[in-house]
C-alpha positions in Angstrom: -1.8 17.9 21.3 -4.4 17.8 18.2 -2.0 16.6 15.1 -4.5 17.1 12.1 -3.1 16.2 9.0 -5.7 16.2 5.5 -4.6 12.9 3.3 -6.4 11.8 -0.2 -6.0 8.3 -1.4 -6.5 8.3 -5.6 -8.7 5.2 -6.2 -7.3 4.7 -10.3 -8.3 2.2 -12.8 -5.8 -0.5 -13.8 -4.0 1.4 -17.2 -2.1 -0.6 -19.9 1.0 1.8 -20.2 2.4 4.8 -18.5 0.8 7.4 -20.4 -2.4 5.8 -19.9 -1.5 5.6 -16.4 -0.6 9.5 -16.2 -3.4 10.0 -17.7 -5.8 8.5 -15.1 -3.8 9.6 -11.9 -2.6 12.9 -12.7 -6.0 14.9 -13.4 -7.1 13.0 -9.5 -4.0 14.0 -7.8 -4.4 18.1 -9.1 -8.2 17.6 -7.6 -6.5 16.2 -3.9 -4.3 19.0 -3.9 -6.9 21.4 -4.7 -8.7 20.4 -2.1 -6.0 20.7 0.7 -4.7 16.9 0.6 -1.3 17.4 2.3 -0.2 13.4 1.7 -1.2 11.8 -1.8 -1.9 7.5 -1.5 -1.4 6.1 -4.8 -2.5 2.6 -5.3 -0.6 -0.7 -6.4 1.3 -0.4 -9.8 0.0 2.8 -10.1 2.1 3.1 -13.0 0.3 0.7 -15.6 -1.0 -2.6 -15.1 -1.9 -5.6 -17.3 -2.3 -9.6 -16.9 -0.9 -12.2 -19.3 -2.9 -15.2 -18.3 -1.6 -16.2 -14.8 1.1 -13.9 -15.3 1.0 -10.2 -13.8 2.2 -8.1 -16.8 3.2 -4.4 -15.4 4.8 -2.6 -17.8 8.2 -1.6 -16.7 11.2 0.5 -17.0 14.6 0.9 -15.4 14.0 3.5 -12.2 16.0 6.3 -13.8 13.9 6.2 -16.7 10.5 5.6 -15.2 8.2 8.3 -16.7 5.6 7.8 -14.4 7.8 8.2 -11.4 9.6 10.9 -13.0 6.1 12.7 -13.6 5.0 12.3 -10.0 8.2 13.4 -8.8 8.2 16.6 -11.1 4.5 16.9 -9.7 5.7 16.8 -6.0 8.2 19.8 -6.6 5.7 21.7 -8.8 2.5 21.5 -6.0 4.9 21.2 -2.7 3.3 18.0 -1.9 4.4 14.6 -0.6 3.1 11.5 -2.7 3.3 7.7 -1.7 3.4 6.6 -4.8 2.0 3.0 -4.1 3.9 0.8 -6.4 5.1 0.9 -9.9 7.2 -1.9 -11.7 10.8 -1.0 -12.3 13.3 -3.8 -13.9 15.3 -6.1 -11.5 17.5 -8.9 -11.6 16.9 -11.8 -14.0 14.7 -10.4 -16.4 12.5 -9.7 -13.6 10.7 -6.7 -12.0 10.4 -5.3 -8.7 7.1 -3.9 -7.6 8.1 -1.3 -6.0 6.6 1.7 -3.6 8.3 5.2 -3.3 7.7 8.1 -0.9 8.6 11.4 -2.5 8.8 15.0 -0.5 7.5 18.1 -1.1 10.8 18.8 -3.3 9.9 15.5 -5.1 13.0 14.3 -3.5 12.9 10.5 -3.0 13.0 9.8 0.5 12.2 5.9 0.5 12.0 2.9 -1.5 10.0 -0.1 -0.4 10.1 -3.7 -2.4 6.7 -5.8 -2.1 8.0 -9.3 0.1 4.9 -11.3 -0.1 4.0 -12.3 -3.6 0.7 -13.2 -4.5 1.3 -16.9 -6.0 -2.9 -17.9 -6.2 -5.2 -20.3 -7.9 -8.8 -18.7 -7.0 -10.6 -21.1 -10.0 -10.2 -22.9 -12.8 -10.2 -19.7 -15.1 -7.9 -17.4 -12.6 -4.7 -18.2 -11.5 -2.0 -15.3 -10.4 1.6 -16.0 -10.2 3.4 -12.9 -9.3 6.5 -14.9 -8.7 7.1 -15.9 -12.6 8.2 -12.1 -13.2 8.4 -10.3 -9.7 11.6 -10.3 -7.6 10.7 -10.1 -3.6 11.7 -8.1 -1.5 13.9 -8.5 1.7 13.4 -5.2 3.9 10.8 -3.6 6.1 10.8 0.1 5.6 9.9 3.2 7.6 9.4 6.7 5.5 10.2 9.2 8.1 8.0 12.2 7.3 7.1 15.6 9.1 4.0 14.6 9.3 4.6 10.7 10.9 6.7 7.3 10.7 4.7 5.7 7.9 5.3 2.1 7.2 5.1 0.9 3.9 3.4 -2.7 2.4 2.0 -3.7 -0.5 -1.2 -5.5 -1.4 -0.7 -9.2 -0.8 1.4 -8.1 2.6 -1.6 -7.5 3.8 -2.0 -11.2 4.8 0.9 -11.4 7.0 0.6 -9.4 10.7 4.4 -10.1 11.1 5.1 -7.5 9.1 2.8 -4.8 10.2 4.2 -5.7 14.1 7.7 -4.9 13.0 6.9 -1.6 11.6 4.9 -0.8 14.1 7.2 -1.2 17.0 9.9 0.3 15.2 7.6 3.9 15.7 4.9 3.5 12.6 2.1 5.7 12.9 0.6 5.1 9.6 1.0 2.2 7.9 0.1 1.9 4.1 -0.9 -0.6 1.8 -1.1 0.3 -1.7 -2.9 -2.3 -3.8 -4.5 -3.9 -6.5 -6.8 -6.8 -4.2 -8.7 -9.0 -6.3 -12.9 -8.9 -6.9 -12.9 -12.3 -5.1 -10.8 -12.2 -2.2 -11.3 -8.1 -1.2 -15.2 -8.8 -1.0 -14.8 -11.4 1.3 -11.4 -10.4 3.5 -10.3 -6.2 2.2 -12.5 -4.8 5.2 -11.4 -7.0 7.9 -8.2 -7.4 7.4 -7.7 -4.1 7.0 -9.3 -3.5 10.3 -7.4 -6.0 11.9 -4.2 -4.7 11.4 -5.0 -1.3 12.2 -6.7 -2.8 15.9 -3.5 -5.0 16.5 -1.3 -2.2 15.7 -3.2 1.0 17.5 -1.9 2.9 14.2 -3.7 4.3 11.0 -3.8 1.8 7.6 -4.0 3.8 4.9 -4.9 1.6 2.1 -5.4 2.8 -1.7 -6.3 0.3 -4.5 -7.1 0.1 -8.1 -10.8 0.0 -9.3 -12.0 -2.0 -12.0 -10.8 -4.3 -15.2 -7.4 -5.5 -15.4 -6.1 -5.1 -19.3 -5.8 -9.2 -20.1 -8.1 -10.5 -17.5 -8.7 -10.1 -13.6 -10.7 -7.4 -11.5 -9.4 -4.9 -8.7 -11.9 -4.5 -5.8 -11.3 -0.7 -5.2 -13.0 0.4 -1.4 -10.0 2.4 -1.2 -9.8 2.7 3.1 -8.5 4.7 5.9 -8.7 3.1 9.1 -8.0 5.0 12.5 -6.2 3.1 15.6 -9.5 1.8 16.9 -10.3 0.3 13.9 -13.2 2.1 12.6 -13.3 3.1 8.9 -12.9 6.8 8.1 -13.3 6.7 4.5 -14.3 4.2 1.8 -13.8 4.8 -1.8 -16.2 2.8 -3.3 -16.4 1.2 -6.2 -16.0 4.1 -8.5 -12.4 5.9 -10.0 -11.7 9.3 -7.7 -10.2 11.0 -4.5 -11.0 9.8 -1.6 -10.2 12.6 1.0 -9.8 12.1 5.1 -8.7 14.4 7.7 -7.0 12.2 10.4 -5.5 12.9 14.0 -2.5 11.7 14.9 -2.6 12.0 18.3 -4.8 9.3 18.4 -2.4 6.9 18.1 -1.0 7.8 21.1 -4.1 8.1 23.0 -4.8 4.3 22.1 -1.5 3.0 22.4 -1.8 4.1 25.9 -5.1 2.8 26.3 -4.3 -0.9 25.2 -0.4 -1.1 25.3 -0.3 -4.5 23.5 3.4 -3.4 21.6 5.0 -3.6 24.7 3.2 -6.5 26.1 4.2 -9.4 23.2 6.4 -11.9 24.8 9.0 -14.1 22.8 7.1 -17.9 22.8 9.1 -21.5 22.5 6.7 -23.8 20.7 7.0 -27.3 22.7 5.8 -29.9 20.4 4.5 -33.7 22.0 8.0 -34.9 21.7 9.9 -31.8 24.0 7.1 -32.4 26.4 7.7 -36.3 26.3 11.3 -35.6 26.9 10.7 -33.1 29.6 
């Protein structure tokens, strides 16, 4: 049975401060709804974003003071719409942050919270180094947002790296997966696309993938291309290289149709690494 559902990544510039932030996404997310978007993507620390050095920089604020999410939350009630808001930074342990993803109903009700695991601890040249470690606190959880529309997985940027993850959300009922992120220039011209791609094929499930556009405040560049993939691992829609919506109609029952067609969830088998020595001994 046909399960349409109309979805709109916003494809933002990285903002220095909340307001700025606001500013950027909120204008673009009236637009989506306007236009029928029934799911809103936000992008990685969609709530302000600058680099100090090697050192990611988000500004921050303790979740029940986060004006950004308190604005998209208050913009969810007000539109009746739900809204992955990709990641914003809200303070952790240890003087730390957490770059953290949310997924907010049509009541602007939280209904998940998702903590970025990977952290993207890179030296791409001489001039740019990223170490999201020094102020980032991982995360230890996979996590599901059940929806009316679809199980939708959440990730975040780097995560994207690491198939393990994706697998586990997967089997546990994912439809869509998401990946909210702010990818690098440098590494999203060579590996955004096919990795992207690569998840969605292993996983017979949408990726849903929004991410920042442009100039980081205090150094560094986000690739944008802003993607929705379907379960065969064709791109739907590609933002570009330019701020704005980027609006796709996709059909759930096509996951279904292709997990039946190449059943590969059910088919992985549990594998005991013999190494020279067990096979000596054996």
């Amino acid at each position: 049975m046909p399960r349409p559902l109309n979805i709109a990544c916003l494809q933002t510039r990285p903002m220095p401060d909340f307001r700025a932030a606001l500013d950027e996404a909120l204008p673009l997310a009236e637009a989506a709804i306007r236009s029928g978007a029934e799911v809103l993507f936000l992008p990685e620390y969609c709530g302000g974003l600058r680099s100090d050095g090697p050192r990611l920089a988000p500004p921050s604020a303790p979740e029940a003071k986060h004006l950004v999410l308190t604005e998209f939350r208050e913009l969810a009630a007000r539109r009746g719409v739900w809204i992955n808001v990709g990641s914003i930074a809200v303070d952790g342990p240890d003087e730390r942050i957490y770059n953290r993803g949310y997924m907010l109903d049509d009541r602007g009700d939280i209904r998940g919270r998702y903590d970025k695991i990977h952290l993207f601890d890179i030296t791409l040249s001489e001039t740019e180094t990223y170490r999201e470690s020094a102020t980032v606190a991982p995360g230890r959880r996979a996590v599901l947002h059940d929806t009316p529309f679809a199980r939708i997985g959440h990730t975040i940027c780097y995560d994207l790296r690491f198939p393990q993850l994706f697998r586990t959300l997967a089997k546990a009922g994912a439809e869509i997966i998401c990946c909210p992120a702010a990818f690098t220039r440098r590494t999203g011209e060579a590996h955004w696309h096919v990795l992207n791609r690569a998840r969605a094929i292993e996983n017979t499930c949408f990726v849903v993938s929004a991410c920042a556009i442009g100039p980081i405040p205090g150094g560094g560049e986000s690739y944008g291309h802003s993607l929705v993939v379907n379960p065969w691992g064709e791109v739907i829609a590609d933002g570009g290289t330019l701020p704005g919506v980027v609006h796709a109609q996709i059909e759930l029952d096509r996951v279904e149709s292709a997990r039946s067609r190449i059943p590969s969830l059910s088919h992985d088998r549990t594998i005991r690494l013999e190494t020279t020595e067990d096979a000596l001994a054996s």
